[in-house]
N, C-alpha and C positions, 0 to 999 in steps of 0.2 A: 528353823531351816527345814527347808523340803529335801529328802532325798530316794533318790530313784538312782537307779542301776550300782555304779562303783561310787564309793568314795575310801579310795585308796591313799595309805601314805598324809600327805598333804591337803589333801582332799577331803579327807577323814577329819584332819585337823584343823580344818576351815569350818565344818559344821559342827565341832565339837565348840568353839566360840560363840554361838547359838544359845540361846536362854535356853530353847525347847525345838528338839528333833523331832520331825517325822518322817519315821522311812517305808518306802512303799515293800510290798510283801517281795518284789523280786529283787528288793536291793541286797545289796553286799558289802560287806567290811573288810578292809584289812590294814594291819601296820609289818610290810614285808621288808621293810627298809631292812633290816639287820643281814635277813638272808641271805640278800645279794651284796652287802658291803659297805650299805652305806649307812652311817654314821642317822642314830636320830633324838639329838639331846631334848631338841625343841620339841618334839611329837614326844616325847616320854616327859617332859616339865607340864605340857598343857594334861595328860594324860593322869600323870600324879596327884596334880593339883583339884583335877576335876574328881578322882575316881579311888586314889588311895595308892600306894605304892605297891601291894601286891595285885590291885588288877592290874598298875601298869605294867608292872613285870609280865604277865602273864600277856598279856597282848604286843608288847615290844619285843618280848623274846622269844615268845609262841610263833608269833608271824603267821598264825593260821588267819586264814578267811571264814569269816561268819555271815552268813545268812541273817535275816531280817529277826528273826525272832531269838537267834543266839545273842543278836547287838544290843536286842532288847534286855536282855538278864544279864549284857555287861555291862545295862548303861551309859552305852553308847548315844543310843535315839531313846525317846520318852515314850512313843507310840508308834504300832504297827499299821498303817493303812490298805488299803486295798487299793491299786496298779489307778485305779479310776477315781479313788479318793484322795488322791495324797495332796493336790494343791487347797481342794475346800478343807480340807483335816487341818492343813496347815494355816488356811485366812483365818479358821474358826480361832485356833490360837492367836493366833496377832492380835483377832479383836478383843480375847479374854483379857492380855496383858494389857493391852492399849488402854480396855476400862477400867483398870485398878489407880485408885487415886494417885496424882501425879506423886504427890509430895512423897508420899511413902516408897513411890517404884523409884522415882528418881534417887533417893535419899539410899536406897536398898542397893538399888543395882550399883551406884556412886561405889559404895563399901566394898563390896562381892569384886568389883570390876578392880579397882583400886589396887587389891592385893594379889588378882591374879597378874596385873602390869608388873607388880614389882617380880613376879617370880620368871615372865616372859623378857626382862630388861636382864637378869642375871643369867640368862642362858645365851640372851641374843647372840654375843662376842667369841663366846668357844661354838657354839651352832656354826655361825659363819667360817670359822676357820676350820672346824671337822668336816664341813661340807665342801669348804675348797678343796683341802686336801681328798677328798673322795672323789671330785670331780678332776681334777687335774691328775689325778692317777690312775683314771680312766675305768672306774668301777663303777659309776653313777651311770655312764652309757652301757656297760653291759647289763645292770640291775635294770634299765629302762628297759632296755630291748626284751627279756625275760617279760616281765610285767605285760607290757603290752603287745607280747608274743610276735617282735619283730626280729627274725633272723641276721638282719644286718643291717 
């Protein structure tokens, strides 16, 4: 995954799916979901699984925003690019994983992939129903509006 500017929340959580991050030097992290009220079982399961349960704690209940080089010592992104590198930073990997023999990446990834489905299918069912309820009680709109600094 290439990332540049926010990847907040969900967004965070889409390139944390990613074999191998790279974020450009002005990017930014965060998981603010809690702050404003909304519920984040799925973004703390992907979190856990990838990074250990007390970074996830630490970024699920911190709700701070990190800069490029903080994401990097959580492990967030795997490398820091420069604003003008970030897309060749990132073909150069595609092409590393792409040349690594089929059998073994297939075989590899298969395993890795495997178990983190099984830990994403045991959150799916309460994720959805903590987030209805977040959203039909009208905290998901206020937590948006916050975030992307919209008054109303």
């Amino acid at each position: 995954a290439a990332v540049d500017h926010h990847a907040i929340g969900q967004g965070l959580q889409v390139a944390l799916l990613a074999d191998w991050r790279v974020g450009s030097e002005r990017s930014r992290y965060s998981m603010p979901e809690l702050a404003g009220g909304v519920p984040c079982p799925l973004g703390s399961a992907i979190l856990e699984t990838l990074l250990g349960r007390a970074a996830m704690m630490h970024l699920v209940v911190g709700c701070q925003r990190l800069d490029a080089a903080a994401a990097r010592e959580h492990r967030l992104i795997d490398e820091v690019a420069g604003d003008d590198e970030l897309e060749g930073r990132a073909r150069e990997r595609l092409a590393t994983d792409c040349g690594y023999p089929a059998v073994a990446w297939r075989t590899t990834k298969k395993s890795h992939n495997d178990r983190f489905h099984r830990v994403l299918e045991e959150v799916a069912l309460p994720a959805a129903r903590a987030h209805a309820v977040s959203y039909l009680g009208g905290q998901a709109d206020a937590h948006f509006a916050r975030i992307l600094g919209d008054d109303g």
